[in-house]
C-alpha distance (Angstrom), angle and dihedral (degrees) to the residues before:
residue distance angle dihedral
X1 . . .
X2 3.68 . .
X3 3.76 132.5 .
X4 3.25 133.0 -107.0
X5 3.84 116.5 -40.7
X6 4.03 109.3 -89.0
X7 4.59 90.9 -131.6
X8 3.87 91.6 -178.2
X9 3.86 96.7 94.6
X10 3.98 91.3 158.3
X11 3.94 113.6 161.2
X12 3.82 94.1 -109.3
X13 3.14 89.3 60.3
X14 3.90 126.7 27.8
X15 4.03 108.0 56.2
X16 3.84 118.2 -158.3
X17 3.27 137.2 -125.8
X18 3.48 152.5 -65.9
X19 3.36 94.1 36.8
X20 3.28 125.8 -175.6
X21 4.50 141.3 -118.8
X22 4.02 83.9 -118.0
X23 4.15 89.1 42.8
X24 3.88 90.3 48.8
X25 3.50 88.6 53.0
X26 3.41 101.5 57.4
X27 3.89 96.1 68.0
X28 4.07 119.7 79.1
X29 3.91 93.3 -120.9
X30 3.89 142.6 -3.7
X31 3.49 114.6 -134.5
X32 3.53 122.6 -155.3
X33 4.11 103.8 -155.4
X34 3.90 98.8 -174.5
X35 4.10 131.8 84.1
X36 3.77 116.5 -58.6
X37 4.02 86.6 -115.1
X38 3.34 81.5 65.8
X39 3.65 102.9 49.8
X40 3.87 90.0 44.2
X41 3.38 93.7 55.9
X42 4.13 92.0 56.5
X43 3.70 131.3 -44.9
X44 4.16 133.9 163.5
X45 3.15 121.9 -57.0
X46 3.81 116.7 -80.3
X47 4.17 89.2 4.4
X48 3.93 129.5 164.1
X49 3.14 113.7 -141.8
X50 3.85 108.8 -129.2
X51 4.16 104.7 161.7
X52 3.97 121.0 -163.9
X53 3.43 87.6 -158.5
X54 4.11 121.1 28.6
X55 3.81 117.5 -140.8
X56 4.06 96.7 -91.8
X57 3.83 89.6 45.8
X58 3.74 90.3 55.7
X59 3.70 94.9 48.3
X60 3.81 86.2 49.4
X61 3.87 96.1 44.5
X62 4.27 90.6 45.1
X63 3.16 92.0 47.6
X64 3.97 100.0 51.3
X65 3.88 76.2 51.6
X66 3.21 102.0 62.2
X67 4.35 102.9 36.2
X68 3.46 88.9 35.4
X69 3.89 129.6 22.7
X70 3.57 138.2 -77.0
X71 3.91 95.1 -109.0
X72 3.77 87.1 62.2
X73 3.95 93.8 42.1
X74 4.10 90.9 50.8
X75 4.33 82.9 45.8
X76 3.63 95.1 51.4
X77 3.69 90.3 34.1
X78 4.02 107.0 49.8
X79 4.09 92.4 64.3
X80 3.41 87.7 55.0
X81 3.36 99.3 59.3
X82 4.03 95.1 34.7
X83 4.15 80.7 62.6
X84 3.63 96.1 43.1
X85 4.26 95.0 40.8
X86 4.09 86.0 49.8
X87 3.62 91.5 52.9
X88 3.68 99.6 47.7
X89 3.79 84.2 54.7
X90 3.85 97.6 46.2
X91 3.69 92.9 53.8
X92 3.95 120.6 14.0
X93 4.01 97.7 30.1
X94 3.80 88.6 38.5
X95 3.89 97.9 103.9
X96 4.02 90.5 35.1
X97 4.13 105.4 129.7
X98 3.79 121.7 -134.6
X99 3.56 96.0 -92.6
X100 3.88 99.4 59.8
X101 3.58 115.0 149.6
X102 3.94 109.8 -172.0
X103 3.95 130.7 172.7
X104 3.82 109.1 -135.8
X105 3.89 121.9 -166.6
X106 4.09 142.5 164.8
X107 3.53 139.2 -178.4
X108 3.87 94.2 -63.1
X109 3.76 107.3 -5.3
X110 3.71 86.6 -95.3
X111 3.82 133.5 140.2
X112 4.16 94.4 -47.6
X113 3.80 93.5 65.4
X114 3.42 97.1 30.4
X115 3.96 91.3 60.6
X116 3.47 95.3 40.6
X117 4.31 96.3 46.1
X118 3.96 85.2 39.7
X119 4.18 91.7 64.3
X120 3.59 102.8 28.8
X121 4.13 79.9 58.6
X122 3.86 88.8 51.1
X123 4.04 91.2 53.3
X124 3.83 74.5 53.4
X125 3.71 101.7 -110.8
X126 4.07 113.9 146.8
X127 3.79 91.7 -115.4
X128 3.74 114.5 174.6
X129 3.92 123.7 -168.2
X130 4.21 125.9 -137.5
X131 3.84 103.9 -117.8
X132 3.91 102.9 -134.5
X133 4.01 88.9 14.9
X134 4.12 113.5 -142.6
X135 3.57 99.4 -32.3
X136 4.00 81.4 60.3
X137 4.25 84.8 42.1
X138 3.77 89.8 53.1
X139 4.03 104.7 47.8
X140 3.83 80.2 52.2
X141 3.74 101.3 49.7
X142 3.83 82.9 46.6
X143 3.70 95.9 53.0
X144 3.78 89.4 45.9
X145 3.36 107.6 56.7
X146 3.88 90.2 56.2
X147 4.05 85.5 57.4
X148 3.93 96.2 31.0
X149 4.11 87.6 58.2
X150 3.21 92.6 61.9
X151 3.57 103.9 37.8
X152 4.06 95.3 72.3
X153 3.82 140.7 59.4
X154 3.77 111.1 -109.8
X155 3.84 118.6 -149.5
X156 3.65 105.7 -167.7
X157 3.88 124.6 -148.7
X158 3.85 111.6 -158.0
X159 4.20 126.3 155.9
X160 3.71 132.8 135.9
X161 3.96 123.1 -57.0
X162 3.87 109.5 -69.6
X163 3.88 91.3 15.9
X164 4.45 90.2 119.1
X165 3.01 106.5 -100.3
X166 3.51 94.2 149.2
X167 3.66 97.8 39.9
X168 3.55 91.6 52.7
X169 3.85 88.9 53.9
X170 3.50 89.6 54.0
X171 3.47 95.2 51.4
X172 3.37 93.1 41.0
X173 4.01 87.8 62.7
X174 3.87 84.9 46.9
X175 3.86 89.2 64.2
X176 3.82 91.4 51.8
X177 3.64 104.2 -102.5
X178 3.82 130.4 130.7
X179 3.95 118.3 -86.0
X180 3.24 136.9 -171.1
X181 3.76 103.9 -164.6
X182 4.31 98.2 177.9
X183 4.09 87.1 167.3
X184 3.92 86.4 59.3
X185 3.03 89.8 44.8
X186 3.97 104.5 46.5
X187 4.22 83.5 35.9
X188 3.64 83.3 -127.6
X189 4.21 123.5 124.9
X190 4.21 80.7 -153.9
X191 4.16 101.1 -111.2
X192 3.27 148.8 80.6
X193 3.97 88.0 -87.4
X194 4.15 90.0 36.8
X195 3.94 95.7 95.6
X196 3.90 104.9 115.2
X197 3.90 112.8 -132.2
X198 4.17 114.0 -112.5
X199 4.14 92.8 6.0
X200 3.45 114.5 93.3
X201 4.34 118.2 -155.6
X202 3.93 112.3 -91.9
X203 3.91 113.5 -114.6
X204 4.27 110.5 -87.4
X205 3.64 79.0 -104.1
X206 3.61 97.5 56.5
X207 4.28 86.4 43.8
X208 3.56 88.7 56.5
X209 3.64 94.7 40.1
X210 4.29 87.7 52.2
X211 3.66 89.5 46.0
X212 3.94 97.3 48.1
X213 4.09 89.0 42.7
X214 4.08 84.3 51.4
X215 4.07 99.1 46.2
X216 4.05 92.8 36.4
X217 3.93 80.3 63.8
X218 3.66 104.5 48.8
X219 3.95 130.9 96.6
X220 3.99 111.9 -118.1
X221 3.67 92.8 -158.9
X222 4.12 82.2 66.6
X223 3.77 126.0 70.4
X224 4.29 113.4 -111.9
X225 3.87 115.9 -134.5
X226 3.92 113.2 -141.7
X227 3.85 136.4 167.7
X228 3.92 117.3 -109.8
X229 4.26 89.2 -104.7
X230 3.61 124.1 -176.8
X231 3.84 111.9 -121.4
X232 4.29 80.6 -92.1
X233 3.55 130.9 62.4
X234 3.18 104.0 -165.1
X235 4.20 105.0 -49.7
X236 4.07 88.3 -24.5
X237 3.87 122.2 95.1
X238 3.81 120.0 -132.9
X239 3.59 106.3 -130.0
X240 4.13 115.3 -87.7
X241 3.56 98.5 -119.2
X242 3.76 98.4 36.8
X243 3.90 96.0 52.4
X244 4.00 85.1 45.8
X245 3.78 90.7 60.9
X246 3.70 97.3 51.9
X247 3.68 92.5 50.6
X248 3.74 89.6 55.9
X249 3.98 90.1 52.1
X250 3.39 138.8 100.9
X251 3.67 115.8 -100.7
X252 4.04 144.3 -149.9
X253 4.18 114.9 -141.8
X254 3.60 113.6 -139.6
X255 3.54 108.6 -150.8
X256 3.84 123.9 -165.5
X257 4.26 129.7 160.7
X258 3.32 110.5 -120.6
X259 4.20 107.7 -104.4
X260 4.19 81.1 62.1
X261 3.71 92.8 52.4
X262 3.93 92.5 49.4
X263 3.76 97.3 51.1
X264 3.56 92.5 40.8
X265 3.96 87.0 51.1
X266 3.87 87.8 45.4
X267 3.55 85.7 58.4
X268 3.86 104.0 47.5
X269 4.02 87.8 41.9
X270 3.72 100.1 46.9
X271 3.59 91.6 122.3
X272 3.74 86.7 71.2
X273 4.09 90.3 54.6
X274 4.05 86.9 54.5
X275 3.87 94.6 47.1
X276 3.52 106.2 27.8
X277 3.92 96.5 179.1
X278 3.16 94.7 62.7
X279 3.91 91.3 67.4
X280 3.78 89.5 45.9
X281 3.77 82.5 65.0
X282 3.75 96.2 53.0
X283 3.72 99.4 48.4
X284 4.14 83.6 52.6
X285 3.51 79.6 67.3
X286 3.81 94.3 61.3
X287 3.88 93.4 49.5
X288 3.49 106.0 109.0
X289 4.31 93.0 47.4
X290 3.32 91.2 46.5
X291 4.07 111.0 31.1
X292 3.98 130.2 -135.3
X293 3.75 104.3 -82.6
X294 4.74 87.9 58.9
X295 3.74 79.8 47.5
X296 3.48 101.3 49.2
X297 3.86 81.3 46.1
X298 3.48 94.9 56.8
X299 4.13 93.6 43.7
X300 3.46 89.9 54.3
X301 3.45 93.7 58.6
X302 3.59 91.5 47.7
X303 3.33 85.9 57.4
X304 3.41 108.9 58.8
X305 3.97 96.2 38.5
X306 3.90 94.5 -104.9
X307 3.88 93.3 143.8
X308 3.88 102.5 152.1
X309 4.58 89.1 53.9
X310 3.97 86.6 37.5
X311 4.14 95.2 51.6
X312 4.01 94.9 32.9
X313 4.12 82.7 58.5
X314 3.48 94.5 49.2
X315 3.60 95.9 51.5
X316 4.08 91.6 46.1
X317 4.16 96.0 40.4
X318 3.99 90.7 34.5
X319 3.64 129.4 15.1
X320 3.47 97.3 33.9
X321 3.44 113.4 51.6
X322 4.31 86.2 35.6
X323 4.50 85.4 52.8
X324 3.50 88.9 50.3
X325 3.84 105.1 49.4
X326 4.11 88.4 44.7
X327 4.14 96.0 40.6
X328 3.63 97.7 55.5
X329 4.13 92.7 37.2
X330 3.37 86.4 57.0
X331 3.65 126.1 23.1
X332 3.76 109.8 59.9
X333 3.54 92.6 -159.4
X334 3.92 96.5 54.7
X335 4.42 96.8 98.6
X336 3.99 93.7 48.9
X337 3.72 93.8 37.2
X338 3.68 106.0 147.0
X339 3.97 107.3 -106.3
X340 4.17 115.1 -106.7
X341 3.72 119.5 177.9
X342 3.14 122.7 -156.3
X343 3.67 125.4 -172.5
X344 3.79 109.4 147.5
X345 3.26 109.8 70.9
X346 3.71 96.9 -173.9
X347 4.00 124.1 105.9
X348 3.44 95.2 -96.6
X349 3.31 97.7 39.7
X350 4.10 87.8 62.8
X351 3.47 90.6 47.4
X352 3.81 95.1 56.0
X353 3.85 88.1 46.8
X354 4.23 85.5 51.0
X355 3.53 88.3 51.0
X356 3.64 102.4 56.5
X357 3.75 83.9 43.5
X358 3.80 95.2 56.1
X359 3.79 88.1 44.7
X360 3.68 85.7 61.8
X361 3.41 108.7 32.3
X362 3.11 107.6 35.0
């Protein structure tokens, strides 16, 4: 619940919204007053989260709300966020100069901002306050992805499992042009194999929030580079009207023979070669396409550390045949792609192919 409404909405110091990536990035910090459920969930780009009331002191504060009143919730409440707005100021705004000029925001723009903006601004500190907070944030990051999607050139990368598609992204970014990386940003590789190890997906939220953050930023005089995605990344959904755009753009064919493909998958998987179960669990998953007797197959291969014949079937009884169905369903552009070989695999041999691509794309 929030506390009490903040009614001072004077111009120095509420700021209203939308707001946008270049906006956010004039102030010093974001804050991010609510719990740090809430900030993990989504929150503005580049926040800190810096809660007036933590996730157990909400619970305890709503919940005095609702069996009891709202004068004793806003009693029991106000201490708590007294202690927890002192702290913040003893130890994370400590080494803030006089000139500080941080954005502070909640759920609605409520009582939790408003305390914390209202004494940072009597230390002195220009704080300013986000009219509407995030849920105001999130109807506009909603509404501007449909207009943002169709406000840029896509180029779309798409080629056969373990071609580079995301190295060549990467380098492409390296070379300084515009990328759309949505596996990056979903940390996702797009498979059944894609999850990374030790870094869990964002919320949808949080994907939308990456992606709006990313497009805001980019130039729509210049062409975007993006990865032929399915509408998932992993268990998150690319927006409708962004994934709709890239299927209607032009696209560049990465083209790779297949011993570079399996050492350059050997190389962006070799978390499976170190824990070896872990794979066994992921082909499970592929059991009922693909029967007991390809599975066994595969295990057996596993099992006996033949990695090069064990990913080079996968790619030919899996990935390839399940790429080419979905590219040319859905990417109009996929059968007069424009040719790229790629046969270094190293990081500068991606660069030099990103290079001749920005020379001719650009």
């Amino acid at each position: 619940m929030e506390l009490p409404q903040h009614r001072e909405r004077s111009p120095a110091e509420a700021v209203c919204t939308p707001l946008s990536a270049a906006q956010l990035r004039e102030f010093d910090d974001i804050l991010d007053a609510r719990t740090p459920a809430e900030y993990a969930e989504d929150h503005l780009p580049g926040a800190i989260n810096t809660p007036s009331l933590y996730d157990d002191e909400r619970i305890r504060v709503g919940t005095i709300y609702k069996q009891q009143s709202a004068f004793e919730a806003k009693r029991v409440g106000a201490p708590l966020v007294a202690k927890n707005i002192a702290r913040h100021i003893e130890t994370l705004f400590a080494s803030r100069p006089r000139d500080w000029r941080p954005l502070v925001y909640c759920w609605r723009g409520g009582g939790r901002s408003g305390a914390l903006a209202h004494v940072l601004r009597q230390v002195g500190w220009d704080a300013r306050r986000l009219d509407g907070g995030y849920k105001a944030f999130r109807r506009q990051v909603v509404g501007d992805l449909e207009r943002l999607a169709s406000h840029y050139r896509f180029k779309v990368l798409c080629g056969a499992t373990g071609s580079g598609k995301s190295r060549l992204l990467e380098a492409l970014a390296q070379a300084g042009e515009q990328v759309l990386d949505l596996e990056a940003l979903a940390a996702h590789r797009g498979s059944v194999l894609g999850e990374l190890p030790d870094e869990p997906q964002p919320s949808q939220k949080g994907f939308e929030t990456k992606i709006w953050s990313a497009l805001s930023g980019f130039d729509a005089a210049r062409p975007v580079f993006v990865e032929s995605e399915s509408k998932k990344v992993g268990n998150l959904r690319v927006p409708e009207h962004l994934i709709e755009r890239m299927r209607q753009s032009p696209c560049l064919g990465l083209e790779a023979n297949d011993a570079t493909r399996v050492a350059l998958l050997m190389e962006d998987y070799a978390h499976f070669v170190a824990d070896p179960a872990a794979l066994v669990e992921k082909l499970e998953l592929l059991r009922t396409l693909h029967g007991e007797e390809r599975i066994t197959h595969w295990k057996d291969h596993l099992a006996a550390g033949r990695w090069e014949p064990l990913v080079a079937d996968l790619l030919a009884s899996h990935y390839d045949p399940a790429y080419r169905r979905s590219l040319y369903r859905n990417y109009r552009g996929a059968e007069a792609a424009t040719p790229i070989p790629i046969t270094d695999i190293s990081r500068a041999g991606f660069l030099g192919v990103a290079r001749s691509i920005a020379r001719g794309h650009g």
